[in-house]
C-alpha positions as CSV (number, residue, x, y, z in Angstrom):
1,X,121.9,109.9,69.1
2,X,119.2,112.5,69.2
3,X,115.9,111.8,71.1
4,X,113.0,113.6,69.3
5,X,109.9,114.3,71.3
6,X,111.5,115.2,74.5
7,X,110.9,119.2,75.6
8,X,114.7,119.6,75.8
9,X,117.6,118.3,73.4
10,X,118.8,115.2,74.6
11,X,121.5,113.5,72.8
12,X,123.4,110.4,73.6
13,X,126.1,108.1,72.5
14,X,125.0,104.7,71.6
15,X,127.8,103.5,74.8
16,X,125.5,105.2,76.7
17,X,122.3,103.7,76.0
18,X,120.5,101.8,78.9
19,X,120.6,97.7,77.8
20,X,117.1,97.8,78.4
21,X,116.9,100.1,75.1
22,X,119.9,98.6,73.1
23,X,119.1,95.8,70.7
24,X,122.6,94.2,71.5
25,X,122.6,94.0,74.8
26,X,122.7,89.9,76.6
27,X,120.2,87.6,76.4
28,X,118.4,87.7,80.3
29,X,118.5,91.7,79.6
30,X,116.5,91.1,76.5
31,X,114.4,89.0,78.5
32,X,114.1,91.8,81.0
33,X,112.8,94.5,78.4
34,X,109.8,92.3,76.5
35,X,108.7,91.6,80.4
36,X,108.7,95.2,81.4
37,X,107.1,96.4,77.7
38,X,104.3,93.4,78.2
39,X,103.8,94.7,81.5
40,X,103.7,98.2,80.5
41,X,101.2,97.7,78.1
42,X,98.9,95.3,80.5
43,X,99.0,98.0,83.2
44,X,96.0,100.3,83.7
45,X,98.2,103.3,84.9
46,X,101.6,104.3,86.4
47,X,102.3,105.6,89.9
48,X,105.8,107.2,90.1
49,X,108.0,108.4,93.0
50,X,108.9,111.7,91.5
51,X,107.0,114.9,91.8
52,X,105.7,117.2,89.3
53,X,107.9,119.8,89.5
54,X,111.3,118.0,89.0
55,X,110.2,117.0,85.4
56,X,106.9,118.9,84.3
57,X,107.5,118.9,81.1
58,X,108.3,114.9,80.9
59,X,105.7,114.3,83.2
60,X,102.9,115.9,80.9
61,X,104.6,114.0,77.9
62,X,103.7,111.0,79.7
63,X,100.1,111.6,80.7
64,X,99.5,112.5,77.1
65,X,100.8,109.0,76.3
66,X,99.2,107.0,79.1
67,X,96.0,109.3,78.8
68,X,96.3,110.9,82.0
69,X,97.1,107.7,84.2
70,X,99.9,109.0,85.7
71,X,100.5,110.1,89.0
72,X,103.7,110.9,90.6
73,X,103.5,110.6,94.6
74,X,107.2,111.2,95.3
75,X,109.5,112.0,96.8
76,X,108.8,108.6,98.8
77,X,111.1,108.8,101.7
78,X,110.6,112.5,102.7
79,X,107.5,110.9,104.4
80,X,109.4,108.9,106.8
81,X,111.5,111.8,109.6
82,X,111.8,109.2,111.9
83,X,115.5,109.8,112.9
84,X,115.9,105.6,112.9
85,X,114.7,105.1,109.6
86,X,116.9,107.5,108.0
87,X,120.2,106.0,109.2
88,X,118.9,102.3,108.1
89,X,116.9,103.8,104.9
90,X,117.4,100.7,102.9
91,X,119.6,98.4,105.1
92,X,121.4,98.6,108.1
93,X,124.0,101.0,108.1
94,X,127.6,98.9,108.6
95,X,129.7,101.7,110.4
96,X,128.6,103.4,113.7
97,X,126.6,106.6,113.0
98,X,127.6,108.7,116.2
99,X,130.7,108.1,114.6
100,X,130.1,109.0,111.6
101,X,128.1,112.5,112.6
102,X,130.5,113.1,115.1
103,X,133.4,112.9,112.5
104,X,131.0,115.7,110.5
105,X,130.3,117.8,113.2
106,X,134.5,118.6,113.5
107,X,133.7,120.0,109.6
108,X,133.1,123.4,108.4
109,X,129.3,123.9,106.9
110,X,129.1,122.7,103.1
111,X,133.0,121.7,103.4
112,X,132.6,118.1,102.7
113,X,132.1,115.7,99.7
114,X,129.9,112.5,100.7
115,X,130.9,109.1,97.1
116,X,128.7,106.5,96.9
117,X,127.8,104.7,94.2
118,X,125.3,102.4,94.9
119,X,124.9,98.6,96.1
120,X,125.0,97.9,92.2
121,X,128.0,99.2,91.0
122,X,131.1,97.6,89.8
123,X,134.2,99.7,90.3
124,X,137.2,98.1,89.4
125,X,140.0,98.4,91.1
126,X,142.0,101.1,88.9
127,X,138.4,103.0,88.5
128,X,138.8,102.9,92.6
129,X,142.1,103.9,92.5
130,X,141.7,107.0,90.5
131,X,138.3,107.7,92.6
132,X,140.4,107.9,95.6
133,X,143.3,110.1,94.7
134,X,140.8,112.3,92.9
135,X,139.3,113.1,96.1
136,X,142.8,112.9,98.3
137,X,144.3,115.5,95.8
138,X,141.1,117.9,95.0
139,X,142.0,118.8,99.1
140,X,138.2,119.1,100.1
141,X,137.3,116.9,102.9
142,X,135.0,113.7,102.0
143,X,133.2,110.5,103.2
144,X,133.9,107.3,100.6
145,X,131.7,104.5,100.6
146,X,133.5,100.9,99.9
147,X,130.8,98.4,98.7
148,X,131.3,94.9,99.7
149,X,132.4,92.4,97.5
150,X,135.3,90.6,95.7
151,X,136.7,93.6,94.1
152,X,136.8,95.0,98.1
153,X,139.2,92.6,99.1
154,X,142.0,93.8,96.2
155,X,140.6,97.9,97.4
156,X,141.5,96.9,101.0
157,X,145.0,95.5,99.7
158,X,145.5,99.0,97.6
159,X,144.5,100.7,100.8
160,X,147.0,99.1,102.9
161,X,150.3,98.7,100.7
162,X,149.5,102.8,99.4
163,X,148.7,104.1,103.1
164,X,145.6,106.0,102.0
165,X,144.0,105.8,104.8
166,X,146.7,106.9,107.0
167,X,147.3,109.7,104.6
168,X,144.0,110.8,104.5
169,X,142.6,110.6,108.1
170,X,142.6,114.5,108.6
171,X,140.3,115.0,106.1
172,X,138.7,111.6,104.6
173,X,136.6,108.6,106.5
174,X,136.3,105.4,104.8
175,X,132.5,103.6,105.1
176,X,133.0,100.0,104.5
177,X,129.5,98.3,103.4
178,X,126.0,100.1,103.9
179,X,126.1,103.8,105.2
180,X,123.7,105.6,106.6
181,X,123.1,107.7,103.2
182,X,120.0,110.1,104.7
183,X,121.5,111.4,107.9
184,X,125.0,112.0,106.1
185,X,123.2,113.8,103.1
186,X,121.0,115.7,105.6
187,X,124.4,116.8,107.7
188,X,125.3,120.7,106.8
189,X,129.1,120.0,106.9
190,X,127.7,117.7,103.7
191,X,128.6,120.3,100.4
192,X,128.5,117.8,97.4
193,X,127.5,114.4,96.3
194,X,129.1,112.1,94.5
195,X,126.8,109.8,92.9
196,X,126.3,107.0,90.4
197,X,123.2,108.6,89.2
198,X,120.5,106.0,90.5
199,X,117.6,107.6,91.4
200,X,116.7,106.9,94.8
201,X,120.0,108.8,95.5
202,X,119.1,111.1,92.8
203,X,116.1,111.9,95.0
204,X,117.6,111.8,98.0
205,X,120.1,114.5,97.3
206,X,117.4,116.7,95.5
207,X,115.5,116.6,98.7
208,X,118.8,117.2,100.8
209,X,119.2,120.3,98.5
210,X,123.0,119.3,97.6
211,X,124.7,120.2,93.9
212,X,125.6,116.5,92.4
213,X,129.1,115.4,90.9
214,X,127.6,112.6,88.6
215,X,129.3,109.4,87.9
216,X,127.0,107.3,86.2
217,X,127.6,103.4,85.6
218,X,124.7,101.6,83.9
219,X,121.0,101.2,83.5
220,X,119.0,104.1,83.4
221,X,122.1,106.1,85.0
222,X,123.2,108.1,81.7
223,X,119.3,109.6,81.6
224,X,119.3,110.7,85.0
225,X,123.1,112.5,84.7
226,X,121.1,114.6,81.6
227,X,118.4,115.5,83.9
228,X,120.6,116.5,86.5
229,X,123.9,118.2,84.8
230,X,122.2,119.7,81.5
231,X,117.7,120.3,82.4
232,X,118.2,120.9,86.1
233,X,121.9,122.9,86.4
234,X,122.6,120.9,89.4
235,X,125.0,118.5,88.8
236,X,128.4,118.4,87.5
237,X,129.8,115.5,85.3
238,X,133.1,113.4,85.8
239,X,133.1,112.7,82.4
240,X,132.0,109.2,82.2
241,X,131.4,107.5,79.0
242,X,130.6,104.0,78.6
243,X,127.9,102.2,80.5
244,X,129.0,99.0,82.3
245,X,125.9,97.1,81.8
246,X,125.0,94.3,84.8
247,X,126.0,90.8,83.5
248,X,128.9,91.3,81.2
249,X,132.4,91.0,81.9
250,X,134.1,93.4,84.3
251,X,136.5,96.2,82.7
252,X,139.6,96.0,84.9
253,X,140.4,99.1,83.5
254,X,139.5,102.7,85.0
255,X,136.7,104.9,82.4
256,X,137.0,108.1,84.5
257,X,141.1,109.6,85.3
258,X,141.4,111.2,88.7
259,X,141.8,114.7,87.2
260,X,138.4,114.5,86.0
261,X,137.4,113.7,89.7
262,X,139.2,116.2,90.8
263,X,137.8,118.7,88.4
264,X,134.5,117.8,89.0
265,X,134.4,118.2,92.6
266,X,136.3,122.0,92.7
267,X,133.7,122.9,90.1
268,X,130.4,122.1,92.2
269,X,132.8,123.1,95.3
270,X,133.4,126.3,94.4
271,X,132.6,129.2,96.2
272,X,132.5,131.6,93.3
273,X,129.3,132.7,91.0
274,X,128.9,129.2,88.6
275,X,129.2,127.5,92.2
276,X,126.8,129.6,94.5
277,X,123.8,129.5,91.3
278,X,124.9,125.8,91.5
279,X,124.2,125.5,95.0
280,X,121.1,127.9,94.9
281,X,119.4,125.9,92.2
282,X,119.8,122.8,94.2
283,X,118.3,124.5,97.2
284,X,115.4,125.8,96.0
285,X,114.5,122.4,94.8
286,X,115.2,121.2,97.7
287,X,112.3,122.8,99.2
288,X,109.9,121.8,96.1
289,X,110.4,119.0,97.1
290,X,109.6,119.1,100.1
291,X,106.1,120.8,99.9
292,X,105.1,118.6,96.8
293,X,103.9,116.2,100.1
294,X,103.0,118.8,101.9
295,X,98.9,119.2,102.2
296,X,98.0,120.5,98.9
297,X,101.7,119.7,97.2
298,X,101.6,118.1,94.0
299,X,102.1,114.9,95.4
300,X,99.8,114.7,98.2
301,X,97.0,115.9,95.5
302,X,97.8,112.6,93.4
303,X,97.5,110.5,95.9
């Protein structure tokens, strides 16, 4: 599928369409869409935590629709440095976070890879299977998130009978439940992100100035993986396919093999030319970010 009107080519597969745009998709998500499209059209204007310069071209689309009542006043938690409030951005983090610094501090600069993928997200236990020994044989250190759950309680069982752990202590950490996202994306060991694509963690590693390994899972997840992988060049896919969408059955099967982990993170990992523009890109928008709130930034101007 083609999306006309855009300022860049977009196409997607129809598997890949958010349910709130798919005509098939469950009842309650049905439900969901006429609510938001009622709302939309009831709403005097739209304030957006983005900033201009991520998505100018999208961004003036919009205005154009909405006739100019749009303001993007993003990104939101750049204007929050209180040291507190970046390790409990959210919630409150589960694991220590000397702990968890001090285990980045032993790391060379830009050596690690930091996997989350969300408080949403439904990994099955295969898909977490092949996540893991992705990372375990791509040889770069990392920092893997383990969301709570049902599904947790077969992980921890994998974790145990396999020895992963053990195997990996050298160079991985396990986070079981919240982590403290900010402070470990703001860490200069921290090289890569491996993310489901949602966009306050979209935002949060744009503002970190890291490259992105993109994993996305449902919603609008698939839209953000464009922006970041083919508008932006900052972002490398694992080659996922199929959104998962909230309130359907589980797949107990695994959409993404480990060698397309693996791939994905020695690609943005690399130290050579495709790697350092990569990482340059990412960088310098970064620090667009960060003066879009600045006094006379895009952002501070909207507001």
């Amino acid at each position: 599928i083609s999306v006309p009107g855009l300022p860049d080519e977009i196409e997607f597969t129809k598997l890949q369409l958010p349910a709130v745009l798919n005509p098939g998709s469950i009842k309650v998500v049905a439900a969901f869409r006429e609510h938001v499209w009622k709302t939309e059209s009831d709403a005097y204007g739209w304030v957006i935590n983005s900033f201009e310069e991520l998505e100018q071209g999208y961004v003036n689309g919009f205005k154009e629709r909405k006739r100019g009542k749009v303001w993007c006043i993003g990104p939101l938690y750049l204007c929050n440095e209180d040291e507190l409030d970046k390790a409990e951005r959210g919630n409150q983090a589960s694991i220590d976070t000397g702990r968890v610094l001090e285990w980045l501090d032993d790391m060379d600069p830009g050596s690690v890879v930091y996997a989350c993928l969300g408080s949403l997200s439904r990994v099955s236990l295969a898909q977490f299977i092949e996540l893991a020994l992705g990372f375990e044989s791509s040889g770069h250190p990392f920092v893997l998130v383990i969301k709570g759950g049902e599904i947790s309680v077969e992980i921890e069982k994998w974790i145990l009978d396999d020895g992963f752990e053990e195997r990996i202590r050298e160079k991985g950490l396990l986070i079981r439940g919240w982590a403290p996202q900010v402070l470990i994306l703001s860490h200069p060991a921290v090289g890569g992100f491996l993310t489901h694509c949602g966009w306050n963690s979209t935002l949060e590693c744009i503002c970190s100035g890291l490259p992105m390994i993109t994993f996305p899972m449902f919603g609008e997840q698939f839209l953000n993986e464009k922006l970041v992988v083919e508008i932006l060049g900052i972002g490398v896919g694992v080659g996922a396919k199929i959104v998962k969408h909230l309130g359907e059955d589980d797949d107990p099967d695994s959409d993404v093999p480990r060698d397309g982990i693996k791939a994905a993170i020695e690609r943005v990992m690399d130290k050579g030319k495709e790697g350092s523009e990569r990482r340059k890109r990412a960088q310098d928008l970064g620090e667009t970010a960060k003066r879009s709130i600045e006094v006379g930034g895009s952002s501070w101007n909207n507001l």
